[in-house]
C-alpha positions in Angstrom: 57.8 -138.3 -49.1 59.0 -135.4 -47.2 62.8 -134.2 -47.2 64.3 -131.7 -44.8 67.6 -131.1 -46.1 70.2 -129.4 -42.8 72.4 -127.9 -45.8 74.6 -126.7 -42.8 75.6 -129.4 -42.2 75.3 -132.1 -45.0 75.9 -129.7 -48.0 76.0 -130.1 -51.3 76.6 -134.0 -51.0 73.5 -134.5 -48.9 71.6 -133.5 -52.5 72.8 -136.6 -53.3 70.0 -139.0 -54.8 67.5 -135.7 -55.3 67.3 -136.4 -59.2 65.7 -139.5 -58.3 62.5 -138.0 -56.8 58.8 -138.0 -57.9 56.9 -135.5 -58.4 54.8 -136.9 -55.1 58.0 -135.5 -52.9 59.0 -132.2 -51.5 62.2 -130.7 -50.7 62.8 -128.0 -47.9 66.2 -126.7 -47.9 67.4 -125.1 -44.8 70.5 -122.8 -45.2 72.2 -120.2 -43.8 74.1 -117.0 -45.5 76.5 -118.5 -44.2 76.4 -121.8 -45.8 74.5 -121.4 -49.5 77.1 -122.4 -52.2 76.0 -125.6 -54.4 78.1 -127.4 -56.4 77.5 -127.9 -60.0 76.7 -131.4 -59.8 74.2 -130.6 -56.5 72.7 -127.6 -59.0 72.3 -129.9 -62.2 70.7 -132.8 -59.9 68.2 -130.1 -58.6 66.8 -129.0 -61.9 66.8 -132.4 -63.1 64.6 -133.4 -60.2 60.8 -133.5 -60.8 60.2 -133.0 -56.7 59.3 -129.7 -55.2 61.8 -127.6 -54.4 61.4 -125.4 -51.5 64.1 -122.8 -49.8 63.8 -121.9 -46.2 66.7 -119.2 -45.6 67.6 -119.9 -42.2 67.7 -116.7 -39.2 70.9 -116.7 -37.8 73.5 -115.5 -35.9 72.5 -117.8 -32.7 74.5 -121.4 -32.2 71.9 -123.9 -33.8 69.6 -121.5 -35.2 68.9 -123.6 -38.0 68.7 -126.5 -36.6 65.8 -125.6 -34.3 64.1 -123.9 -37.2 64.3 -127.5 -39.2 63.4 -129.0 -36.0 59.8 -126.5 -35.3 58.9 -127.2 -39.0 59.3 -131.1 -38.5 56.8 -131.0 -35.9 54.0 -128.7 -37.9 54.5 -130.9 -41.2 53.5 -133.9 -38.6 50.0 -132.1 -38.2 49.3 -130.3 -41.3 50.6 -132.9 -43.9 49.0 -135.9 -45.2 52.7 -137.6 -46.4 54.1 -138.9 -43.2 57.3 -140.5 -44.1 59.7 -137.2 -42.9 63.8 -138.0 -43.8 65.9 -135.2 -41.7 68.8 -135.1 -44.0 72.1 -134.8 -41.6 74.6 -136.2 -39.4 73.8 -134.0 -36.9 73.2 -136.8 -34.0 71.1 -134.3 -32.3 68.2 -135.1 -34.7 67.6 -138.1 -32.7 66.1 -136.7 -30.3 63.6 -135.9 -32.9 62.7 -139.4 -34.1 62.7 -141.1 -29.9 60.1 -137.9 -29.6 57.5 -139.1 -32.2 58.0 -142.3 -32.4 56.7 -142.8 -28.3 54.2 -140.5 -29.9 52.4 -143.4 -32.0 50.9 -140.6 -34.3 49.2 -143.3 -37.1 51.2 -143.8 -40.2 54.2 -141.3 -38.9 57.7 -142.5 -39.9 60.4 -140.0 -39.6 64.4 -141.0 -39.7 67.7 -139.3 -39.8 69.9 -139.9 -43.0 73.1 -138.2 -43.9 71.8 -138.5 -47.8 68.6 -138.6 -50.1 69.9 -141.9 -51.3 70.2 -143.1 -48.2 66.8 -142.5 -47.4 65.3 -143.7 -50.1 67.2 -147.1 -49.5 65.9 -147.0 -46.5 62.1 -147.1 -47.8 62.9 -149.4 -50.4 64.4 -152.0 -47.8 63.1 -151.6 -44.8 64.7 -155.1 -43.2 68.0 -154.0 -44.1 70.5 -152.8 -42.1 70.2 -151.2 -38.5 72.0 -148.1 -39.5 69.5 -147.6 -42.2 66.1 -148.1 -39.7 67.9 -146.1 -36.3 69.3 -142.9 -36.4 73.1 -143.1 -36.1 73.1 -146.9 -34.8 70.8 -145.2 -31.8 68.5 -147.4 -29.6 65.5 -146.0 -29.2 64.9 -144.3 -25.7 62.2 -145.4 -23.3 59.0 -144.6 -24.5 57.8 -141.3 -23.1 53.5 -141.4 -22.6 52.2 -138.4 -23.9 49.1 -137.2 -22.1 46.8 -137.5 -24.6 46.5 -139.1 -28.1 48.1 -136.7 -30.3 45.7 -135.7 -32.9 47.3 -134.0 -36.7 45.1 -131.6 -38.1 43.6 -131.8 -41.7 46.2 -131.9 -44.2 47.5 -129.8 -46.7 47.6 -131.3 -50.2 50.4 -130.7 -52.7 49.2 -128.0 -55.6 49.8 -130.8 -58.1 47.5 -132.9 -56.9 44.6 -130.2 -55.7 44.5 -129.8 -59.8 44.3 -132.5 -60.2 41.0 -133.5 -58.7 39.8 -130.2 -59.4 40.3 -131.3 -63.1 39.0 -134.7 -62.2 35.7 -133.1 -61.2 34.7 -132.1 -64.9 36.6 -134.8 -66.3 36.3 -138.3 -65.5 38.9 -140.6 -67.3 36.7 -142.5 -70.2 38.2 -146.3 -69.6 37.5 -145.9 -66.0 33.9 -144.2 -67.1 32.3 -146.9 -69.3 33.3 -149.1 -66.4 31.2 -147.7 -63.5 28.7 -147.1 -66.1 28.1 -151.2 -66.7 28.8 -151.5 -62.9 25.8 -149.3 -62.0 23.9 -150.9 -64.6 24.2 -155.2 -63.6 21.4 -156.4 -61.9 22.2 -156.8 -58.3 20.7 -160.3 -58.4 23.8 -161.5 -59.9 25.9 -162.4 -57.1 27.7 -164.8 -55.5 30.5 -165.9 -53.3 33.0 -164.1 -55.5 31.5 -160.9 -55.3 29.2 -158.7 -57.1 29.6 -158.1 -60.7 30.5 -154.7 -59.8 33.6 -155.7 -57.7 34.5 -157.8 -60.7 34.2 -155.3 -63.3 36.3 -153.2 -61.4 39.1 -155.8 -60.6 39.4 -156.3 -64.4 39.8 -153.0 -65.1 42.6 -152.6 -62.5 44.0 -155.7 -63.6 44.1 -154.4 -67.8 45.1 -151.3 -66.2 48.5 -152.6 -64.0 49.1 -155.5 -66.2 52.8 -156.0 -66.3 53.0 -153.7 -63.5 51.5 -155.4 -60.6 50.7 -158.8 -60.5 46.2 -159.9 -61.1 46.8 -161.8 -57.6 48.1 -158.6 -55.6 45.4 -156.4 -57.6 42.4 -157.2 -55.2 45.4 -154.7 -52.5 45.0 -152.2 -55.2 41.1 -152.2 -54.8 42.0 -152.0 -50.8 43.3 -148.8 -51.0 41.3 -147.2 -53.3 38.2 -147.7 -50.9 40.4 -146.9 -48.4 41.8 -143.2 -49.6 39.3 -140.1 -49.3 41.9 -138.6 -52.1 44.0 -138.5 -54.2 47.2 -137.8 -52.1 45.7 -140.7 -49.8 45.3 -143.1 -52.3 48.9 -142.1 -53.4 50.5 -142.8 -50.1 48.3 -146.3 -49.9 49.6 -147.3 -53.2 53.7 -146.8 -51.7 52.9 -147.8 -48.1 51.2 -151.4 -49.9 53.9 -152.1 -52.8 57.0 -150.4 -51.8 58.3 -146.8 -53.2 59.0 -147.9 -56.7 55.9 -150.1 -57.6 53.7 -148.2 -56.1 54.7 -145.1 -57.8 54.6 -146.9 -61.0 50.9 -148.0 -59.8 50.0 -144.8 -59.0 51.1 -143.0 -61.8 49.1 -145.1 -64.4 46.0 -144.9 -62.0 46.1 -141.5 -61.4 44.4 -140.2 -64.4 41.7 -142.8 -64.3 41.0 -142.2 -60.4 38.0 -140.3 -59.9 36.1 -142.9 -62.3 37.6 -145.9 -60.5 36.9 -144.2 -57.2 33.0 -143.7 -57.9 33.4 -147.3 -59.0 34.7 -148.4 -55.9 31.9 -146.9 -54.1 29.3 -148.5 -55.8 30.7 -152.2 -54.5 
């Protein structure tokens, strides 16, 4: 998920909830000189935080300087980057303008909301039927939709450094587990089918299944091969995995996957 902190405005106590991040999230903090003191708690929450951390010091000295800064960056982090769940952290109500803009937009997968805290965001991924103040920004009603004159299309995306290694590693490396289990996959005769699948599919539903054992349940697993086929990467497969079990699961998913996922991908491929 993507984080655009108005420190302006929310301060210190919009921080709140940032320890709680993944190392799959990034933080831009938008501040001005004017505005730039954290508290202690704020500070200690920061470092303990395994999310990216980035600083955008603000150009001032003209009334909502920053906010149309935050604003411009929202809309190039819509094209360039593959995450699009976008939380603009304020209770500036003139961020809603923002969210009725792209959501008449219907750019595929976008979500982007206004929340006065990190918490609140994340409450708001983790229940999305809850309450109205959580899913509209400020209690708003969405405007009428405006038709854009042409499908808007986002350019290709910019991967987290994180993850770039990690497939860069991934490419000399495959994971052994995952490994020995394309390697029998490749290997079954392909005469050996039937309504079930192929002995391929099964090998690799297994695997998942030993794999997310007490994690996610073997019904729901067959979702789990969905979104593997699905994701061209990594940071794809990543998003999948949070978009299909909810923030917490899926990041639990995920992070167990991970290391095994170039194997299991090849896999995959081979059904």
């Amino acid at each position: 998920m993507i984080f655009l902190i108005d420190f302006e405005n929310v301060k210190s106590a919009g921080l709140d909830g940032i320890d709680r991040l993944s190392e799959e999230d990034t933080v831009y903090i938008f501040y001005t000189n004017s505005h730039q003191s954290l508290s202690f708690d704020a500070h200690r929450a920061i470092i303990a935080s395994e999310a990216k951390i980035v600083y955008f010091a603000a150009a001032n000295g003209h009334p909502n300087a920053l906010d149309f800064q935050l604003a411009s960056f929202t809309g190039y982090l819509v094209a360039r980057s593959e995450d699009k769940r976008i939380f603009i952290i304020s209770e500036d109500k003139g961020f809603g303008v923002i969210w009725h803009f792209w959501e008449s937009a219907s750019v595929e997968g976008l979500s982007i909301y206004c929340c006065p805290t990190i918490t609140k965001a994340l409450s708001r991924i983790r229940h999305p039927a809850g309450d109205t103040a959580a899913q509209l920004p400020f209690e708003e009603q969405p405007a009428e939709p405006m038709q854009p004159a042409e499908p808007m299309q986002p350019a290709e995306p910019v991967q987290s450094e994180e993850i770039a290694a990690d497939e860069a590693a991934d490419d000399d490396t495959t994971a052994e587990s995952a490994g020995d289990a394309a390697r029998k996959a490749e290997s079954t005769d392909t005469s050996q089918q039937n309504k079930g699948g192929t002995d391929a599919y099964r090998t690799l539903l297994n695997t998942v299944k030993k794999m997310l054992s007490g994690t996610i349940t073997a019904k729901k697993c067959d979702r789990v091969l969905d979104v593997l086929g699905e994701a061209k990467d990594k940071q794809q497969f990543y998003t999948g995995m949070t978009k299909m079990f909810g923030m917490e699961q899926g990041l639990a998913a995920y992070k167990i996957l991970r290391t095994e996922y170039t194997g299991l991908k090849r896999l995959s491929e081979n059904l």
